[in-house]
KEDRENNU-793091 format. One line per field, with one value per residue (C-alpha): residue in one letter; x, y, z; chain. Coordinates in nm, 2 decimals, always signed. Example, Ala and Ser with C-alpha at 12.3 -4.5 7.8 and 13.67 -1.06 7.14 Angstrom:
<torvexs>
ketor <- c(A; S)
px <- c(+1.23; +1.37)
py <- c(-0.45; -0.11)
pz <- c(+0.78; +0.71)
pake <- c(A; A)
</torvexs>
This chain:
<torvexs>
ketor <- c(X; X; X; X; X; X; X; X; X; X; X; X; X; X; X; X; X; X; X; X; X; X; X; X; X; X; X; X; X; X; X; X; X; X; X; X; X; X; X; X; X; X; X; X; X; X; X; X; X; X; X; X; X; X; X; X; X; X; X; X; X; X; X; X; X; X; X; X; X; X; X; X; X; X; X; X; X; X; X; X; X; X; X; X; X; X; X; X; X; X; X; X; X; X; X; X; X; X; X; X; X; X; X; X; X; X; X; X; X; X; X; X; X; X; X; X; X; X; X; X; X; X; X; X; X; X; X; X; X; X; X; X; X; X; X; X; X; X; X; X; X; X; X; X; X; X; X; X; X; X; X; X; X; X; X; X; X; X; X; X; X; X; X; X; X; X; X; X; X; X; X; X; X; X; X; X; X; X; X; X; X; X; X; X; X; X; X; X; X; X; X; X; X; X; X; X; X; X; X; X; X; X; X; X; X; X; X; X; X; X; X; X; X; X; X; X; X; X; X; X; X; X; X; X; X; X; X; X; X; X; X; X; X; X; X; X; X; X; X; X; X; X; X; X; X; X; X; X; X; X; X; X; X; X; X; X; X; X; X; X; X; X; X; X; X; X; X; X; X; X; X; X; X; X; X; X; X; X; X; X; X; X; X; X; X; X; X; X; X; X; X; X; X; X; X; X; X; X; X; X; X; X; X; X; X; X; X; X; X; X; X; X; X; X; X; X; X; X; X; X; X; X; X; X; X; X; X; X; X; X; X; X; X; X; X; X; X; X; X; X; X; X; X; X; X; X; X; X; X; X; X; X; X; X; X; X; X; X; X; X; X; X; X; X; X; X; X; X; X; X; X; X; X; X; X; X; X; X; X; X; X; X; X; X; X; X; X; X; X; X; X; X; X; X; X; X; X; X; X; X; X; X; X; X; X; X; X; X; X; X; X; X; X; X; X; X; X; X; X; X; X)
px <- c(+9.56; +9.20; +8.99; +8.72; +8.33; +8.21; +7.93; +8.20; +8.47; +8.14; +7.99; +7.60; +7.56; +7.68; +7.77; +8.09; +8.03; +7.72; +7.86; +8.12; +7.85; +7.66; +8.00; +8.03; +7.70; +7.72; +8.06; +7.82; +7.64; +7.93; +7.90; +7.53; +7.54; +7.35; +7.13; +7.23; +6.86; +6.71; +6.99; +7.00; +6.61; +6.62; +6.89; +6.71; +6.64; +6.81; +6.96; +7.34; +7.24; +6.91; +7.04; +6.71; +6.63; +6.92; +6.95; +6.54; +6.63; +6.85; +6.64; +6.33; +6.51; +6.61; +6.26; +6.14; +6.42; +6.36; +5.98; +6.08; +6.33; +6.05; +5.85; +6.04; +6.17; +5.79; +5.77; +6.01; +6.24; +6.55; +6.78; +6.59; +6.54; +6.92; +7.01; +6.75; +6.85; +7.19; +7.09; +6.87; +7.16; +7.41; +7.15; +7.09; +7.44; +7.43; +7.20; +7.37; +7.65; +7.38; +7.25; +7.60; +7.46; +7.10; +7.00; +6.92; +7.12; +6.79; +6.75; +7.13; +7.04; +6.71; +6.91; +7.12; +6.95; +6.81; +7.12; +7.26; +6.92; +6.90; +7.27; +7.16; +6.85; +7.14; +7.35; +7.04; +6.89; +7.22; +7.29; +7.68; +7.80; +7.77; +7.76; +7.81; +8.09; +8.22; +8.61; +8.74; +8.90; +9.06; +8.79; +8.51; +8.43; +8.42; +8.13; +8.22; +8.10; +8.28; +8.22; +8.32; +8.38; +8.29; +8.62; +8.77; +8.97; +8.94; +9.17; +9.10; +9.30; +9.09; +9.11; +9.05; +8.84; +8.90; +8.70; +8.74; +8.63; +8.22; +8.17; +7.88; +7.97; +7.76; +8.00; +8.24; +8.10; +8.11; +8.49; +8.65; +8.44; +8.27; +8.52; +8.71; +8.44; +8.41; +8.82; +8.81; +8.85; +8.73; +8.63; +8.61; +8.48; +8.41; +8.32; +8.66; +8.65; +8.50; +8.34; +7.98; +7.81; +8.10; +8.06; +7.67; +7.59; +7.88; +8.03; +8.41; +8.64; +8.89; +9.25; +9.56; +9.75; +9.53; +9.80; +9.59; +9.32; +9.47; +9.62; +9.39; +9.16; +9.44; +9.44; +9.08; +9.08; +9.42; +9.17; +8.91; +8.84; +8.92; +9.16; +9.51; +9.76; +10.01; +9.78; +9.57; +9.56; +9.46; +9.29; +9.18; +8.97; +8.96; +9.14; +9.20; +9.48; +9.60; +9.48; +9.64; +10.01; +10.03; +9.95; +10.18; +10.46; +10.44; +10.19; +10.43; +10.23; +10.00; +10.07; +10.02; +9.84; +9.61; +9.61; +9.32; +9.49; +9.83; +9.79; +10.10; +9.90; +9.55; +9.53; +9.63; +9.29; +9.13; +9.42; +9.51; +9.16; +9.26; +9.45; +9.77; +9.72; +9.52; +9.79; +10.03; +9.86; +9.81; +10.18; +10.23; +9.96; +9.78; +9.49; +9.22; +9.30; +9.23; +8.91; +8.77; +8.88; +8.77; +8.42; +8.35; +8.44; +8.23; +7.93; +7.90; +7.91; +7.64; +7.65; +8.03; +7.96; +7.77; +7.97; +8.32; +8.08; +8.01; +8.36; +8.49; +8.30; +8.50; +8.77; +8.67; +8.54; +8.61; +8.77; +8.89; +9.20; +9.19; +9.03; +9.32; +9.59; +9.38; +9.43; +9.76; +9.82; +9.77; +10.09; +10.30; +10.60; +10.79; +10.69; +10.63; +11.00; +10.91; +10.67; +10.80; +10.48; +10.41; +10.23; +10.00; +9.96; +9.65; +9.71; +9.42; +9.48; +9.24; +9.29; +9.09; +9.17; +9.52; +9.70; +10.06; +10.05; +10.01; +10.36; +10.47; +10.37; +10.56; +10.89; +10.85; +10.85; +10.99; +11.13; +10.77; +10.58; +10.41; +10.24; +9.91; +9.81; +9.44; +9.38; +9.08; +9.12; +9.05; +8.71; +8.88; +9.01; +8.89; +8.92; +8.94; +8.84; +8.46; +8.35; +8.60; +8.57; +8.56; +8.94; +9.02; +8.88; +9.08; +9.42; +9.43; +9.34; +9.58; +9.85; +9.73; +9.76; +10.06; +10.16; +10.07; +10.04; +9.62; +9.61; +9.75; +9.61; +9.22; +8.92; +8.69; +8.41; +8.13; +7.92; +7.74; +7.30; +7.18; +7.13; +7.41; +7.52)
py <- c(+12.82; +12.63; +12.84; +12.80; +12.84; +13.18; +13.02; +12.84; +13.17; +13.40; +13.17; +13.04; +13.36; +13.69; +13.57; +13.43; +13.20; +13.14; +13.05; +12.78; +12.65; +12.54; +12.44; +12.21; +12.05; +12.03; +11.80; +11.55; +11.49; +11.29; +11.03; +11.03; +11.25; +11.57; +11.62; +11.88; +11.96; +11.98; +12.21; +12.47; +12.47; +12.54; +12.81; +12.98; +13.37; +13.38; +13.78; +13.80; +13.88; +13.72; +13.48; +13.37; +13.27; +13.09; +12.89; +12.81; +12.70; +12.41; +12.34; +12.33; +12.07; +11.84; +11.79; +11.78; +11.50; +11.30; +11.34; +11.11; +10.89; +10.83; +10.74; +10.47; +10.33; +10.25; +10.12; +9.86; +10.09; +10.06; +10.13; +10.48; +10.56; +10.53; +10.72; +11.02; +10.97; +11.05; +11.33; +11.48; +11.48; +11.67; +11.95; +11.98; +12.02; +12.30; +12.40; +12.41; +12.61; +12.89; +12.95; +13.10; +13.43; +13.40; +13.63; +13.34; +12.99; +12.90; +12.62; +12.51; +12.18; +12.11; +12.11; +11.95; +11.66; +11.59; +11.60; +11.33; +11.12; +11.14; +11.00; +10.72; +10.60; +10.61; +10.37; +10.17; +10.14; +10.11; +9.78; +9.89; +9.68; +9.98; +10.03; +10.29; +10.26; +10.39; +10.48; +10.49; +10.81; +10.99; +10.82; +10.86; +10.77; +10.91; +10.84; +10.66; +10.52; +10.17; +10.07; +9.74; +9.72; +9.43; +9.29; +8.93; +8.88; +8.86; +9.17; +9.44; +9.77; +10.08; +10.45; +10.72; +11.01; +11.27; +11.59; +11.94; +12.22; +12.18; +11.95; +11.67; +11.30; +11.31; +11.54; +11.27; +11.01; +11.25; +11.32; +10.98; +10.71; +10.63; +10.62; +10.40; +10.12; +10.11; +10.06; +9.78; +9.97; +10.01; +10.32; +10.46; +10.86; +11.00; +11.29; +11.41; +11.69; +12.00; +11.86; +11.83; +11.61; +11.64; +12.01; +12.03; +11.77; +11.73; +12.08; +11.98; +12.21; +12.16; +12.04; +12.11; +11.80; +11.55; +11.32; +11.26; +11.21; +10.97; +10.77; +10.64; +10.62; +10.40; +10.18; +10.11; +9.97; +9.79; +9.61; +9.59; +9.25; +9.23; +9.49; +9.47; +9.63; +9.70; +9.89; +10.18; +10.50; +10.84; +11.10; +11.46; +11.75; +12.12; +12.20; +11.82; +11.90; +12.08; +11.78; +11.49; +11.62; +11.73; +11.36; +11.19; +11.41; +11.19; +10.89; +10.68; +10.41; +10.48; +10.33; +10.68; +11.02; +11.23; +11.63; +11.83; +12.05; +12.11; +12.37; +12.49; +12.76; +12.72; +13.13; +13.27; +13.21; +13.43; +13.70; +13.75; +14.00; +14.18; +14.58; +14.56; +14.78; +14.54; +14.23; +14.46; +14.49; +14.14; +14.09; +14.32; +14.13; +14.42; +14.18; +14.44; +14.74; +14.44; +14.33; +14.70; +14.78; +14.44; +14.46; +14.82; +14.73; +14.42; +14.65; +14.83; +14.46; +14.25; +13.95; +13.92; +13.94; +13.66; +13.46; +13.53; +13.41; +13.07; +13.00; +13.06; +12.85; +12.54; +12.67; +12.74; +13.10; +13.40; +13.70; +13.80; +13.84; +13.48; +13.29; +13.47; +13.33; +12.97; +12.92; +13.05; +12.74; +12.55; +12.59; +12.30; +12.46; +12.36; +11.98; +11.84; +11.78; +11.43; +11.32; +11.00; +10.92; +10.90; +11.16; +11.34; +11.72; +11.84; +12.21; +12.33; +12.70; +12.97; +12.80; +13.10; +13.01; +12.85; +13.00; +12.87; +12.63; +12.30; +12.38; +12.53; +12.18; +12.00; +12.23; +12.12; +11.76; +11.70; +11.38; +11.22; +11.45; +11.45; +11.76; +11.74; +12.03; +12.15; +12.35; +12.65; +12.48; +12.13; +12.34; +12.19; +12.53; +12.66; +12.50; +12.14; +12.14; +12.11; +12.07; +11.86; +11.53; +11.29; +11.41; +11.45; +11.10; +10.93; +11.11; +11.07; +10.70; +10.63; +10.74; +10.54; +10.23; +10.27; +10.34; +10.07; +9.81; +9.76; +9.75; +9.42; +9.21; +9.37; +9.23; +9.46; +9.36; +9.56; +9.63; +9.32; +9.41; +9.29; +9.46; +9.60; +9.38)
pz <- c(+8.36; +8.45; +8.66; +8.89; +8.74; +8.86; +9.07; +9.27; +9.34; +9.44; +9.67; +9.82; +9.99; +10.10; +10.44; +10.40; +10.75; +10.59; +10.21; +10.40; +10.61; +10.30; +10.07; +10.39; +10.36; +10.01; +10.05; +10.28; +9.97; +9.78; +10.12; +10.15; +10.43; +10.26; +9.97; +9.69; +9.64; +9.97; +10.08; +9.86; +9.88; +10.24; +10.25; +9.92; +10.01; +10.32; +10.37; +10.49; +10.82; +10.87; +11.19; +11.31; +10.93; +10.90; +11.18; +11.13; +10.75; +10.91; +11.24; +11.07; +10.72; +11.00; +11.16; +10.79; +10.73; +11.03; +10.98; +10.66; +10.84; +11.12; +10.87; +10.67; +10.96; +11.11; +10.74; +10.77; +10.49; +10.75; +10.48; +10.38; +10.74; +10.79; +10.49; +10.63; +10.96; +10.89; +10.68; +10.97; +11.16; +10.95; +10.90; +11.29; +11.31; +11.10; +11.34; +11.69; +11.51; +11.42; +11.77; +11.83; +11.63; +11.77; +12.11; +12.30; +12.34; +12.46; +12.17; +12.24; +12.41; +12.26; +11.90; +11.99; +12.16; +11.82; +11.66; +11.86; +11.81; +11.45; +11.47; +11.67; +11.52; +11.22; +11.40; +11.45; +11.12; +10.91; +10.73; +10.83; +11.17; +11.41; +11.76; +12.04; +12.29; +12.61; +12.60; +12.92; +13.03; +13.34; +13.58; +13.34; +12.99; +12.63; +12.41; +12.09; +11.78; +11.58; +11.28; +11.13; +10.77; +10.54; +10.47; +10.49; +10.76; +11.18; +11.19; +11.00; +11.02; +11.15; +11.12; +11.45; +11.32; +11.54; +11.55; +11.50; +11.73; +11.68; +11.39; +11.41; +11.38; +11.10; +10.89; +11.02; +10.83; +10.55; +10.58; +10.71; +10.82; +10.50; +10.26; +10.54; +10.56; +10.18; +10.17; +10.42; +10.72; +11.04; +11.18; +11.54; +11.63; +11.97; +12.13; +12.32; +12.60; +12.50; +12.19; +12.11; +12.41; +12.62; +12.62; +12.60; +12.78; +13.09; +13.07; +13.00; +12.77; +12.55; +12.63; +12.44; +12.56; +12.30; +12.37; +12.72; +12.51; +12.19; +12.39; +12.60; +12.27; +12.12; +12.43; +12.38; +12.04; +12.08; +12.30; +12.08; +11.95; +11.56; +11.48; +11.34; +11.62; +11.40; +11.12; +11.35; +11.19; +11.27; +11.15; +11.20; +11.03; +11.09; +11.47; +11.48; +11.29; +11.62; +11.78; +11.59; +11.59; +11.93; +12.08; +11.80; +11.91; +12.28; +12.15; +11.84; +11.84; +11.51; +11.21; +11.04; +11.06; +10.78; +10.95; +10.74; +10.75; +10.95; +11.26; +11.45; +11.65; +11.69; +11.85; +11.49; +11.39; +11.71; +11.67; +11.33; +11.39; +11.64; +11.58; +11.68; +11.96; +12.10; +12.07; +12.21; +12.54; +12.53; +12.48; +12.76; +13.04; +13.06; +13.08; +13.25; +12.96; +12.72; +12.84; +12.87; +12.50; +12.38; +12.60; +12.43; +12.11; +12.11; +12.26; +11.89; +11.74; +11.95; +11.66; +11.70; +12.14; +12.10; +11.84; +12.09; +12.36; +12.18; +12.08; +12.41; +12.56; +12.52; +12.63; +12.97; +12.87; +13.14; +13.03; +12.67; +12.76; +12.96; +12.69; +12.41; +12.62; +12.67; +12.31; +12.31; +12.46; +12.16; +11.96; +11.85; +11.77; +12.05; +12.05; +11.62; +11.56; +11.86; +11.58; +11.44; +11.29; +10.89; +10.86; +10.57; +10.57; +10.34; +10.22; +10.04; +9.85; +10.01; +10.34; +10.59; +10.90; +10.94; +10.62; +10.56; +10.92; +10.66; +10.55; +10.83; +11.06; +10.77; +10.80; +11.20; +11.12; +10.75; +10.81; +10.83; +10.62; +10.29; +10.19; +9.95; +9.80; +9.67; +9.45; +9.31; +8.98; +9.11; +9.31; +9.62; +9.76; +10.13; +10.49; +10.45; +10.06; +10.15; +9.81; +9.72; +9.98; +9.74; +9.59; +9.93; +10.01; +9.75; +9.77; +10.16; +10.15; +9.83; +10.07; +10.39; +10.16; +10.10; +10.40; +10.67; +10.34; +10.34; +9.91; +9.84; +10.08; +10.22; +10.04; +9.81; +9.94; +9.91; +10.28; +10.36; +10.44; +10.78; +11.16; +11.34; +11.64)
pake <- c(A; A; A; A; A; A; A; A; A; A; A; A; A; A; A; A; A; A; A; A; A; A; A; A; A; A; A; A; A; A; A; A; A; A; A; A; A; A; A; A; A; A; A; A; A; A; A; A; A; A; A; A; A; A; A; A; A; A; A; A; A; A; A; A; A; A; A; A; A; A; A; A; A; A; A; A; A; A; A; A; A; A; A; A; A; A; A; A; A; A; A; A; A; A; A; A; A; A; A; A; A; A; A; A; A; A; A; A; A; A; A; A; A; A; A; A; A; A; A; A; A; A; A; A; A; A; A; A; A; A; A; A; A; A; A; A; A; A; A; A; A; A; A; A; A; A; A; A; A; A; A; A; A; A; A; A; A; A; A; A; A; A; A; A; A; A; A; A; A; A; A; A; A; A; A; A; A; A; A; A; A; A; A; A; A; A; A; A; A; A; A; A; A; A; A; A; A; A; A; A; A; A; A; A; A; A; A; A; A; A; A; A; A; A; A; A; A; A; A; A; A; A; A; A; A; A; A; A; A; A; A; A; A; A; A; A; A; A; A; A; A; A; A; A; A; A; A; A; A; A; A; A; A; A; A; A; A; A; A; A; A; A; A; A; A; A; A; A; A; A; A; A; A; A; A; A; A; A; A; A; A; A; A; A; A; A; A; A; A; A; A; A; A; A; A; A; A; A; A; A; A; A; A; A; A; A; A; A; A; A; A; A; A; A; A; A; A; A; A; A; A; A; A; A; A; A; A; A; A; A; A; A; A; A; A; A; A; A; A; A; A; A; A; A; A; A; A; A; A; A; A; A; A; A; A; A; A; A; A; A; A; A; A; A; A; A; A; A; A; A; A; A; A; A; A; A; A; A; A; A; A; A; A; A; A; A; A; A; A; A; A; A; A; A; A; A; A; A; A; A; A; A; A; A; A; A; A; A; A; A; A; A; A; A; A; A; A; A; A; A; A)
</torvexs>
């Protein structure tokens, strides 16, 4: 049996947050979104614990990285300026994540804020066809990005990248959009509620109906000038797999979806650490015991205080015992067997978060499924395969051909140079 290289099974650091943080990173490299070399530099000698180190590593690569794009773009060197840009960005995300551990959310919004820039002085300096867009939504509007690929043809079929719980749209471009415009795709991402400027920036939280959220996302671009109505994909990373399946199950008009991975319950991943004890006063509503046990545990542990604090957040936060059953909330078992969407499940071998729920999700809704597996031989174990995007890239999108029928008849034209419109 082929095994992993030792460097790969024991990891980039101690911190095992830490060590997937940077296997994440490392993945952006394969799209142009990272750089091997300048990452491991900046996270060189950094101790297990050592938060304020950490999330000063990452703050401090992307002012060093946009200091560069900055410079090339004054330079007339649009090309390099996108390409750091886009790099910048990634790294800040990287960034906003690490506050959650930090004694003050004090640099929350002022990361973040350059996050979001460095993303859109990509989108301005790009050779790609990029633009941002306003989706509208109950009343008010999401904030999106499309990208138009360079192939022949007024209609071209597109792909909806939909976000995790607190990835950046840079990692997006990393995971989806890229490989989508090079395949004669277009590509759409947005921020939905609860996620990334929507939460920072207008204080909404997360929803488990998506379908209230996909839907009126798929109305937009069934609008949108140059796409083929009856090729529109989905696709979604991390909790988007969640996400994704919950709105096919009412919204059938996709062409097909990519879940990476499948998630039946999102809560597993908040409970599966709790003593039982603790679950069984949940079980039993004794909400106020709950809080006071969870409230004097977390005292002893002021890291993990601050970390539950952060993740709560876009659910609404209050209590622990409110936020637990918030999430509980998230559970498809009930609804998958509506999905009549074509659907791929990814199920990558070391998966920490939602073990088994790829195959699980598939069990709820065999009839459309196709389960992918990844393996620690192929290095493209762990949550969403991070060091492994480019098998992912080709596997997922080898399967979407042949789905909605894009192989035989899309040009292979390479991305055309010139300023987004």
């Amino acid at each position: 049996m082929v095994k992993a290289s030792e460097t790969f099974t024991s990891g980039f650091s101690a911190n095992p947050d830490y060590d997937f943080e940077i296997r994440c990173v490392l993945g952006l490299a394969y799209s142009g979104a990272s750089d091997t070399g300048e990452v491991l530099a900046a996270v060189q000698g950094i101790g297990k614990n050592d938060h304020e180190k950490w999330f000063a590593a990452w703050h401090d690569l992307g002012d060093r990285v946009t200091g560069i794009a900055d410079a090339a773009d004054a330079a007339g060197h649009h090309e390099s300026a996108a390409s750091a840009y886009l790099r910048a960005s990634a790294y800040y995300g990287v960034a906003v994540n690490a506050v959650a551990a930090l004694d003050s959310s004090d640099q929350l919004l002022p990361t973040f804020t350059k996050q979001r820039r460095a993303w859109e002085r990509f989108v301005a300096t790009t050779s790609v066809d990029a633009r941002s867009v306003e989706i509208p939504y109950e009343g008010t509007t999401l904030p999106g990005y499309y990208f138009r690929s360079a192939a022949e043809g007024d209609a071209h079929p597109l792909l909806v990248v939909v976000n995790g719980s607190d990835g950046s749209l840079a990692a997006l471009w990393g995971s989806a959009v890229s490989g989508a415009l090079r395949r004669g795709y277009d590509a759409l991402v947005f921020d939905g509620p609860g996620q990334q400027s929507m939460l920072f920036e207008r204080g909404t939280t997360f929803r488990p109906d998506w379908e209230a959220v996909l839907t009126p996302v798929l109305d937009f671009v069934l609008g949108h000038g140059g796409v083929d109505a009856d090729r529109v994909s989905v696709y979604g990373i991390s909790q988007a797999g969640y996400w994704v399946p919950r709105a096919l199950a009412f919204e059938h008009r996709f062409a097909a979806a990519i879940a990476d991975p499948g998630v039946v319950n999102v809560s597993t991943s908040w409970t599966s650490h709790l003593p039982k004890s603790l679950l069984k006063l949940l079980d039993e509503k004794n909400d106020a015991k709950f809080d006071r046990e969870m409230a004097l545990g977390l005292k002893l542990a002021p890291g993990t205080a601050r970390t539950w604090t952060f993740r709560a957040r876009p659910y609404g936060g209050g209590g622990y015992a409110e936020t637990i059953e918030a999430v509980r909330a998230y559970d498809l078992t009930a609804v998958a067997a509506a999905i009549t969407t074509p659907l791929l499940i990814t199920e990558p071998e070391d998966e920490q978060f939602w073990p088994g729920q790829s195959r699980q999700l598939a069990d709820l809704a065999p009839a459309v499924s196709t389960v992918v597996p990844f393996t620690a031989a192929e290095g493209a174990n762990f949550h969403c395969q991070p060091l492994a995007r480019a098998l992912t890239e080709q596997r997922m999108f080898d399967w979407l051909d042949e789905v909605i029928g894009v192989g035989a008849t899309r040009s292979a034209s390479a991305p055309s140079e010139g300023s987004p419109s």
